[in-house]
N, C-alpha and C positions, 0 to 999 in steps of 0.2 A: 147674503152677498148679492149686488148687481152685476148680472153677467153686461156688462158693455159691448153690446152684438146688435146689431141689425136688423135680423129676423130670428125665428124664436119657432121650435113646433113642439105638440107637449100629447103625449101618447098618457091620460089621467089613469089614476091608482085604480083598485080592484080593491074596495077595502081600504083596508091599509098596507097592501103588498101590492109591489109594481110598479107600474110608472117610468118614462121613457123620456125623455131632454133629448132636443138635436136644437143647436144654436147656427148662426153662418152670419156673416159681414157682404157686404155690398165688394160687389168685384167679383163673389160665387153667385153663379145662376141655377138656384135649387129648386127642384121641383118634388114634390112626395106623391107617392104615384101607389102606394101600400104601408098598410100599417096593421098590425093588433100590439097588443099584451108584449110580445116577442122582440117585434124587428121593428126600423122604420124605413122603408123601400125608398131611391131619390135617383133621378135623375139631377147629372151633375153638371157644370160646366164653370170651369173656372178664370175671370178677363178674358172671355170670348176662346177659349180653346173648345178643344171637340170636346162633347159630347161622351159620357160615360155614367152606369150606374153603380149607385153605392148601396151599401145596406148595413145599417147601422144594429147588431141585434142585442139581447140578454136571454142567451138562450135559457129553457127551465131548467133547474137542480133536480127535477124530479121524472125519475127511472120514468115510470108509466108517459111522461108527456114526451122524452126524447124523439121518440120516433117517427110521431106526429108532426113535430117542431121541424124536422129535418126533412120530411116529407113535402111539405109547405112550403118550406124557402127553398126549398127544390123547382116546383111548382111557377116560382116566379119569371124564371128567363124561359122560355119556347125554344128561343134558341142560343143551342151552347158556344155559339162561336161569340157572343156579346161581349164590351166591355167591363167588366164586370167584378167592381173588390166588394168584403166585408169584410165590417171592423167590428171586434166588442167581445165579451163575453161568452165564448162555447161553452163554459159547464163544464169541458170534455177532458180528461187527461187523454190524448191521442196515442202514449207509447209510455213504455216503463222508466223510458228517463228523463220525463216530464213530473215526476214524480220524488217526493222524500219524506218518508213518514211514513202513517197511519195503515191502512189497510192495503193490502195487496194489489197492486194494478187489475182492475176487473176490464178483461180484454171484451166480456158482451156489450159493457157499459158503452165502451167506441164503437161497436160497430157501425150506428147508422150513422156518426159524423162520417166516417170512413167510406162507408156507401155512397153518401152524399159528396161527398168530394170527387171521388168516379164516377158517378154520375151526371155531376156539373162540370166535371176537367177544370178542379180548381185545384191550387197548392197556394201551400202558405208561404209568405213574405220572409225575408231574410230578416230578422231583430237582432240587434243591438242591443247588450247591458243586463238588465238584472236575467237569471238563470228561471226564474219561478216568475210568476205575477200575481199567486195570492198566496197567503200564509194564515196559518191560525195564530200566530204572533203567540204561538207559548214553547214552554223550555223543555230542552233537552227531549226525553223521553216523549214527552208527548207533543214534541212541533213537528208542524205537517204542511207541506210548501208543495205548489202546483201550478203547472202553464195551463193555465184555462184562457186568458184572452191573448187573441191573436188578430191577423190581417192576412185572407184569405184573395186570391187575385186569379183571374181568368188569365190565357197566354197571350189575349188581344190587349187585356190591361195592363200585361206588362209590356206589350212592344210598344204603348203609347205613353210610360213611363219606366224605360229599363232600367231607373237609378234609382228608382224606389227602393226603401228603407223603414222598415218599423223600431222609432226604440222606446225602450222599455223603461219605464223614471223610475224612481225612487213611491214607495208607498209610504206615505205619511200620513194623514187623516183617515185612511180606508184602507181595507183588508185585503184591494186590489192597487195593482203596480199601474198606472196610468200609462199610454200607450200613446206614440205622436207616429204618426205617419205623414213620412218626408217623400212628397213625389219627385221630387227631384235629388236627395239622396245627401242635402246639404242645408243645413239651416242659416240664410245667408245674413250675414250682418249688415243692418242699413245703416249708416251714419243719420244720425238724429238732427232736426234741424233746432236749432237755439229758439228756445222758447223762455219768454220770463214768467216765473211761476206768481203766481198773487199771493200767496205763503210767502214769498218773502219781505214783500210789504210790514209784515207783523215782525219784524226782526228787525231792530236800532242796528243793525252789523251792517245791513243791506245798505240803506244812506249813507252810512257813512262811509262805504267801501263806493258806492259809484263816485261820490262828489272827490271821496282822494283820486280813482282815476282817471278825471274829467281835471280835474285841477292840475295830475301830475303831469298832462299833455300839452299844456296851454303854453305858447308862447314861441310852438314848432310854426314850421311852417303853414299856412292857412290852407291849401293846399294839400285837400285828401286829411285835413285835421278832424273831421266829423268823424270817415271812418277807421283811423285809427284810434280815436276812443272809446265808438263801439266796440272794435275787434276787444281791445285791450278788456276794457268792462266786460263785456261777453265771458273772454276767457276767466276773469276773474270771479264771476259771478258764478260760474258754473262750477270752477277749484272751489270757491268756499260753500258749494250747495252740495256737494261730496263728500266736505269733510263733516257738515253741520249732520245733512238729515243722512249720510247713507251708512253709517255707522250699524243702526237695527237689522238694515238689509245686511250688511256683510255678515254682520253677525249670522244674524240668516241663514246665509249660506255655507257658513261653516257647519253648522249645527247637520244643514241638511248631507253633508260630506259625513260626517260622524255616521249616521244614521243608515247611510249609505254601505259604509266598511261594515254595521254588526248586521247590516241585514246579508250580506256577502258572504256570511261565515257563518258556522252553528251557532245556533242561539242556545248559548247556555245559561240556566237558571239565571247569572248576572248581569248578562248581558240585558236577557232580559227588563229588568229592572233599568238598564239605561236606557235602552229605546223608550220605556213608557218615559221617563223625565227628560229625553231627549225632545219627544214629540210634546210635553207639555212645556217648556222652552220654546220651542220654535214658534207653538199657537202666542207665547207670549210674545217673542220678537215680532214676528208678523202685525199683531193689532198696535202695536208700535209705531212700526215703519208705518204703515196704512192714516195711524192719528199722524205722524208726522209729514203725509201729502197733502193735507188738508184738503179744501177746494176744489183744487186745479189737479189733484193726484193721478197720478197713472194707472194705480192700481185697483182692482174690483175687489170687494171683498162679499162672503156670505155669511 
């Protein structure tokens, strides 16, 4: 899949384990100021607003390096009054009802995120949606569901974003629930401007749907006649490119609703068995909708 992004920073594998992505688009002003294996340290600044750092991490699964890992991203701010979030992966169950399944909450295992958070004066983000953010995606008896990532914030970053919001998606391709962090606490809807796609050139529907609405207008007044057959064609164009290509996508999104409701609720042995044919479905809809952007498509795929 091409990520359609801007700028691109790439933290390379160790082996074959590891490995670290940070993407951004023009309009953010990113700087990366630290990096290892772990985290990727940045000063932020997004359309000219102030000034803040971000830290992007995957903290280790492994007891022995915990303590180090938190030592280190400790190490980074001097000073604690900074603006200052982090987003990603802790590793951490932080309390016993972060937890469902498997082995007993090991309270040594939190200590040093805990340390670490008293010692930087951070707290974590309010999230929206799913209850858990990773899962062993097996049944009954032996599934095991965990808040491991989250979005951690200094009290300076939250007075320079008090609407801030973490939600929590849907996990479909990965054993982790994806994570969007809204600074301003709303995801706002742009109305799109009208664009003609070159996909529909290859469709006998398209000519003959603009020349009936160029013909059906002829004979009005001259006067503002250009663009009422724009308008009219536009809207038409755009009704019949909903109903032709967006069919896969809807579908789509039903699927990802399904998927939605059995991960909300115990997975039992059957359930089971739908999520796996729910998520092999949906990879199908997906490269669908994707063949069916052709060209000009909107969408990225990997």
């Amino acid at each position: 899949m091409k990520m359609k992004m801007d700028n691109a920073f790439y933290v390379e594998l160790e082996g074959i384990a590891g490995g670290l992505a940070l993407w951004w688009n023009q309009g953010t002003n990113l700087s990366v100021l630290h990096f290892d294996k772990n985290f990727i340290d940045t000063t932020i600044s997004i359309n000219g607003e102030e000034d803040w750092f971000g830290t992007f991490i995957y903290a280790p699964p492994y007891e022995e390096e915990k303590q180090d890992f938190w030592k280190r991203l400790g190490t980074l701010r001097d000073n604690i009054n900074s603006k200052w979030c982090i987003m990603g992966d802790t590793n951490i169950v932080a309390s016993p009802n972060k937890k469902y399944g498997g082995a007993p909450f090991d309270y040594n295992n939190a200590k040093w995120y805990h340390e670490f958070l008293e010692r930087a004066y951070l707290m974590e983000i309010q999230s929206k949606g799913e209850t858990y953010t990773w899962s062993n995606h097996r049944s009954e008896e032996a599934e095991i569901c965990e808040k491991l990532d989250r979005v951690l914030s200094s009290p300076e970053w939250n007075f320079l974003f008090p609407r801030a919001i973490a939600i929590i998606d849907v996990a479909i391709a990965s054993d982790h629930a994806p994570i969007v962090l809204l600074t301003n606490g709303v995801m706002k809807k742009v109305k799109k401007d009208f664009k003609f796609e070159s996909k529909w050139t290859l469709e006998e529907e398209c000519s003959h749907l603009v020349e009936e609405e160029w013909i059906h207008t002829e004979g009005r007044n001259q006067r503002g006649t250009f663009r009422v057959k724009f308008r009219r064609t536009k809207v038409k164009l755009g009704k019949w490119s909903r109903e032709k290509f967006g069919k896969n996508r809807a579908s789509a999104n039903d699927i990802v609703s399904k998927i939605k409701d059995l991960q909300d609720g115990p997975l039992q042995s059957e359930n089971a068995i739908k999520l796996r044919d729910l998520k092999a479905e949906l990879t199908k809809k997906t490269k669908l909708y994707l063949q069916s952007q052709g060209p000009s498509g909107k969408v990225a795929g990997r």
